[in-house]
N, C-alpha and C positions, 0 to 999 in steps of 0.2 A: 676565329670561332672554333675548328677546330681544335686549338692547343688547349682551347678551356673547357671544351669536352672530354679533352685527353685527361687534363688536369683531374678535373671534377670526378669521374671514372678510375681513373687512380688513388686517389683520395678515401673513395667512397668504398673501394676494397680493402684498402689500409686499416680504414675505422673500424670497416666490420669485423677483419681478424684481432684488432688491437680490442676492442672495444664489449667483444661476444657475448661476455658474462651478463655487465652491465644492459646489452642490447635484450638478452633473453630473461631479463629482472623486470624489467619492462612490457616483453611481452604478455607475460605472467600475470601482471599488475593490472593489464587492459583486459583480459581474459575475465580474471578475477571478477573485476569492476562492473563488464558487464552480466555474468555468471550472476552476480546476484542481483543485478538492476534486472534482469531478465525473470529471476524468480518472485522477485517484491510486485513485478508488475504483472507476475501471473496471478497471485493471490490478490492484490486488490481487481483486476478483472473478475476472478472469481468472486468476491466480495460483492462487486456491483451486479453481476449476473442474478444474485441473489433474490434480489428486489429488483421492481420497478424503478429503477434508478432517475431516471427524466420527472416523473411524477414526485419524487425523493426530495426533488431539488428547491420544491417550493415550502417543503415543512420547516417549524421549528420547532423543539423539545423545550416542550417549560417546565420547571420543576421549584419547590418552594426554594423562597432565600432568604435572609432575615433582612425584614427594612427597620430598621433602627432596632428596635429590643427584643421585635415578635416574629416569628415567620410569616411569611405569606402563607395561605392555606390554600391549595389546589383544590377549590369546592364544583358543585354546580353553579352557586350563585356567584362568586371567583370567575369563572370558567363564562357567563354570560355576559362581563365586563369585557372580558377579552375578546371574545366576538363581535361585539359593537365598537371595536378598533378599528382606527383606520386601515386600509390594507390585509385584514383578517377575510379571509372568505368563510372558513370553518374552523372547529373546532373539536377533537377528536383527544377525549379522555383516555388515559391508559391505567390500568388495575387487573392483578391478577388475583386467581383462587387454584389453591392445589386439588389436584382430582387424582382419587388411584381407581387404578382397573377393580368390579367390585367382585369379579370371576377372574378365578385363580387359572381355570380354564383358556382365557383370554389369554393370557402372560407371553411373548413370545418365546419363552423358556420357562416352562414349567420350576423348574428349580430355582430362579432367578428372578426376583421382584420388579417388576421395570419402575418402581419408585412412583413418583409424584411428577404428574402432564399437569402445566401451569397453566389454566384457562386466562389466555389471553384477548383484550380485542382486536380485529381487525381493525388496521391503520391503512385509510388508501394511501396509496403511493408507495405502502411500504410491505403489502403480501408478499407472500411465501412461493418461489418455484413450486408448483406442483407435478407430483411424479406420476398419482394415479388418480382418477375421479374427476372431480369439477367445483370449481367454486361458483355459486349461482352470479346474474351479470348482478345482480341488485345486491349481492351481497347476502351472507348466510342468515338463515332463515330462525323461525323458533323451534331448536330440539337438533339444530347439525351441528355441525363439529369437523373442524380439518385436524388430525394428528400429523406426527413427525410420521415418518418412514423406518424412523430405526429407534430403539430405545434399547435399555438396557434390558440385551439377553437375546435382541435380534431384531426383526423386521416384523411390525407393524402390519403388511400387509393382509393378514387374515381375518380384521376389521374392519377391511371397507366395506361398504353399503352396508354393516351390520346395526341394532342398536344396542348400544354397550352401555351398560348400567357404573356410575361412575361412585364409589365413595369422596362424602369430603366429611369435616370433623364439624359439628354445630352445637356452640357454647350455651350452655343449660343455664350455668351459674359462675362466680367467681371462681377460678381455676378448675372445672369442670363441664368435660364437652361429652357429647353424645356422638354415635354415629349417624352418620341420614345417609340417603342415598339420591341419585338424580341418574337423568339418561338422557344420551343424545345419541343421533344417526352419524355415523360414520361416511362425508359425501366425498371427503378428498384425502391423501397423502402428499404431503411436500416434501423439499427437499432439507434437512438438517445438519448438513455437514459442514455449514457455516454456525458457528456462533455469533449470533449477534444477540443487541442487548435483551430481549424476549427470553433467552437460558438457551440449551440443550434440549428441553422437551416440553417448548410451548406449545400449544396445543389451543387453535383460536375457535372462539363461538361469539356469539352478538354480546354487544356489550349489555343488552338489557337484561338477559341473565347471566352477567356477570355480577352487574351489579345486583338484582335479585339472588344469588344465594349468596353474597358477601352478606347483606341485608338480614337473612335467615341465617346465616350460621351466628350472628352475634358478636364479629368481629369489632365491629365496628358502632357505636352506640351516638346519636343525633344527625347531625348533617355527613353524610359521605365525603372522604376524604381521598383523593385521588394522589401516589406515588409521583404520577407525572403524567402531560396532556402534551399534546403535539398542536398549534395552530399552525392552518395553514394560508398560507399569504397567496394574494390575487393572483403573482407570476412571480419568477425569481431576483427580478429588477427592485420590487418593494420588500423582499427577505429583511433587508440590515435598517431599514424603517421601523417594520414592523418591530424586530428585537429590539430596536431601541426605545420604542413604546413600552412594551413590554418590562423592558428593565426597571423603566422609570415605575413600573408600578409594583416593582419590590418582585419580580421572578428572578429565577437564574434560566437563561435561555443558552441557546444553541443550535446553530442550523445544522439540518442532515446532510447538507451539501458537503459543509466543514469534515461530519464527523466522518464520511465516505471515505476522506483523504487522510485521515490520520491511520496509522498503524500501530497495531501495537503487538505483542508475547515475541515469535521468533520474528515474525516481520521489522519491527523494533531493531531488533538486533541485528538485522542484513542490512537495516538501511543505515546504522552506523557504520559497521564495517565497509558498504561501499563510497560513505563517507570520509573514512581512514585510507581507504585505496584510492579514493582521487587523488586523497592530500600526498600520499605516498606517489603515486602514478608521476606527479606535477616534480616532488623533489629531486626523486629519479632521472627522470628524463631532464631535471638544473643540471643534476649532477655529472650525465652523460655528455650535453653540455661545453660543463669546465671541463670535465677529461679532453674533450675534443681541441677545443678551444688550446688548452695549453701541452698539448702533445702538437698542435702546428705550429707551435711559439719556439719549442724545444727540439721538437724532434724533427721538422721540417724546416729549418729554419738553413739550410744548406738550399735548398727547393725554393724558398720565398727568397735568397737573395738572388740564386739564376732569374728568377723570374723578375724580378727588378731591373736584372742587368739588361734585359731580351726587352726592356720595356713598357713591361706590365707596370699600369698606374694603380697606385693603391683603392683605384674603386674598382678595377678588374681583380685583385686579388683579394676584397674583401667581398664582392660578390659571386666569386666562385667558391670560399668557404663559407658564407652563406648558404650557398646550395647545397652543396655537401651538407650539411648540417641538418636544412629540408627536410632536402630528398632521402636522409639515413633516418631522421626522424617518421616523414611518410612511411620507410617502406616498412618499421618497426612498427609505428600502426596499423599498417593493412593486416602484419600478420597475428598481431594481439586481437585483433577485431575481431575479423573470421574465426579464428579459434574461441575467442567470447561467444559470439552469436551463435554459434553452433553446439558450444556448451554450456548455456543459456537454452536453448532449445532440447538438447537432452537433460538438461536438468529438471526444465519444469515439467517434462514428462515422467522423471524416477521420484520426483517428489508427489507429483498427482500420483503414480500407483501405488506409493506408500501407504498413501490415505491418512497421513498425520491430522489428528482433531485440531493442534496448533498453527498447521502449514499448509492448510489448503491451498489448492492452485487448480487453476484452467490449465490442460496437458499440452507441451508444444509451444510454448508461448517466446518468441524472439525477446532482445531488449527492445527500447522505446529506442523509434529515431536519432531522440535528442540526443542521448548518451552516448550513439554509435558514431553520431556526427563530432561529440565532445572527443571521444577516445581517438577517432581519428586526428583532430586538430591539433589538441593539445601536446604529445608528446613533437613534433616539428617545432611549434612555436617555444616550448622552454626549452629543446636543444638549441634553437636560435639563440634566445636567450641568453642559456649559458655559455654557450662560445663565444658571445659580443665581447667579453672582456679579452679573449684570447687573441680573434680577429683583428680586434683593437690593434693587440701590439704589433700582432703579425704586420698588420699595414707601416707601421712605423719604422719598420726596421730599413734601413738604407743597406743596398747591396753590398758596400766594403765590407759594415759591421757585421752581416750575413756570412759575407766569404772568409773572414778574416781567422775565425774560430777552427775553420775547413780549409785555412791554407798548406 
């Protein structure tokens, strides 16, 4: 037992010095790998922090499709089919109306227009982090209003609890609109540094004057037509039920469950690259492998026939370059990992102080478990791998033909 400690210990210095470059390509690769599994899982944490995520999980977004020639129409009377479905608990309309601030006084920068606040409805399950004020428990009332926190030109906060008289544009005649005015109370500020589908400067009030100034400005002329509705299903168990009801009756559906886990802009882009870095991680570490594999074939091959002669069976020397193999694989994981998880963890904090509108993240945030358990595994197992072919020979070789070369 000893001599195959010795072995294996010698061995395993050998590879390191023969092998460095390759070992530390590796490292790199794990590091990598999980450097941005660590960031993709900061921003979708951030993403979910966002909303009410658990409550999220029971909606689905319906939006018109064409069933055979014609769309479907997202109506009220649309909208009261859907609710009398099975599995349907509620049914919660979405439609926006642009508002500008109607005091130039308001503006968080006087020189700078903060544009158009999209009066949105309030979707349960699906509210806004709030940073200052209160959302009532019953839900906003006639005449409140929650804003963003920041819009263009600065922060928001110097309208809370105020009431702010809102422009929107109201059609008089064909291509011709009027100005009107409206006003709501100022009860809360949320948090906006997530984009999600609501815009950059949604801005929610009740849906009954929503739909009431859509109504008065002329937009829209007989039955109200709604962009898109959310129902919501009894528990998460009937979601794929219900959308399938659903479909059948000519929508395009989608649960928010689904849409939580997709990513997309730079997140997109990291979760490919750490897709190319496994593939890379996995070839790598083949590759390190056959290096090993056949540097025992060749360059030990004086060593595997003493060890034949001394009576080593070829399942003692193919399981001690096994080990080696392991064990160099193991310790090339430990130290790719550590250095990942660590710069994973200062990464998703120089990216949270950034404050990129594309790349949000929760600050501090490790990789995921899984990844750290894959980064460890993986690199052992395909050096196993690729040394099996090498191993192979190694075992095969008979002592004479070993010494013979080395006489």
């Amino acid at each position: 037992m000893s001599s195959f400690r010795t072995f294996v210990g010698v061995e395993l210095r050998n590879s390191g010095r023969s092998q460095r470059s390759f070992g530390a390509l590796v490292v790199l690769a794990i590091a990598v790998v999980l450097i941005c599994n660590g960031v993709i899982g900061a921003g979708v944490a951030r993403f979910a922090d966002s909303i009410r995520y658990q409550s999220a999980l029971n909606l689905i977004e319906v939006s018109s499709a064409f069933a055979g020639a014609e769309p479907t129409p997202i109506t009220d009377t649309s909208l009261i089919a859907v609710s009398d479905l099975d599995g349907v608990e509620a049914v919660h309309p979405w439609i926006q109306i642009d508002l500008e601030l109607g005091d130039q006084a308001l503006w968080p920068d006087a020189s700078v227009n903060p544009g158009a606040f999209w009066g949105t409805p309030l979707v349960p399950g699906l509210e806004p982090d709030l940073v200052a004020g209160y959302l009532p428990e019953g839900g906003l009332g006639p005449g409140e209003i929650l804003l963003p926190d920041a819009a263009l030109g600065g922060s928001t906060s110097e309208l809370l609890n105020q009431e702010v008289v809102f422009n929107y544009t109201r059609v008089v005649s064909a291509g011709r609109g009027e100005g009107a005015q409206t006003s709501f109370t100022v009860v809360g500020l949320f948090d906006n540094s997530v984009i999600d589908r609501d815009g950059p400067q949604a801005a929610y009030l009740g849906l009954d004057e929503i739909v009431e100034l859509v109504q008065v400005s002329g937009r829209q002329s007989g039955e109200l037509e709604y962009p898109r509705a959310f129902a919501e299903a009894v528990d998460s168990e009937t979601v794929v039920s219900v959308q399938t009801e659903l479909a059948n009756e000519g929508f395009a559906v989608s649960s928010v469950a689904a849409q939580l886990r997709e990513l997309g802009g730079l997140f997109r882009v990291l979760s490919w690259a750490e897709d190319g870095l496994r593939f890379l991680l996995a070839i790598v570490s083949l590759a390190i492998g056959g290096a090993l594999g056949s540097a025992w074939v060749t360059q030990r091959k004086r060593e595997i026939g003493v060890l034949r002669a001394l009576g080593w069976s070829s399942r003692s020397i193919a399981s001690a370059l096994a080990a080696v193999a392991v064990l160099a694989g193991l310790a090339i994981s430990l130290v790719g990992t550590l250095l990942g998880v660590v710069g994973a963890v200062v990464a998703s904090g120089l990216v949270a102080s950034l404050d990129l509108p594309l790349l949000q993240v929760n600050a501090w945030t490790p990789p995921s478990l899984i990844s750290v358990l894959f980064a460890i595994v993986l690199p052992p197992i395909c050096l196993l791998l690729g040394g099996s072919f090498g191993v192979f020979r190694a075992v095969r070789l008979e002592p004479d033909e070993a010494l013979r070369d080395y006489g």
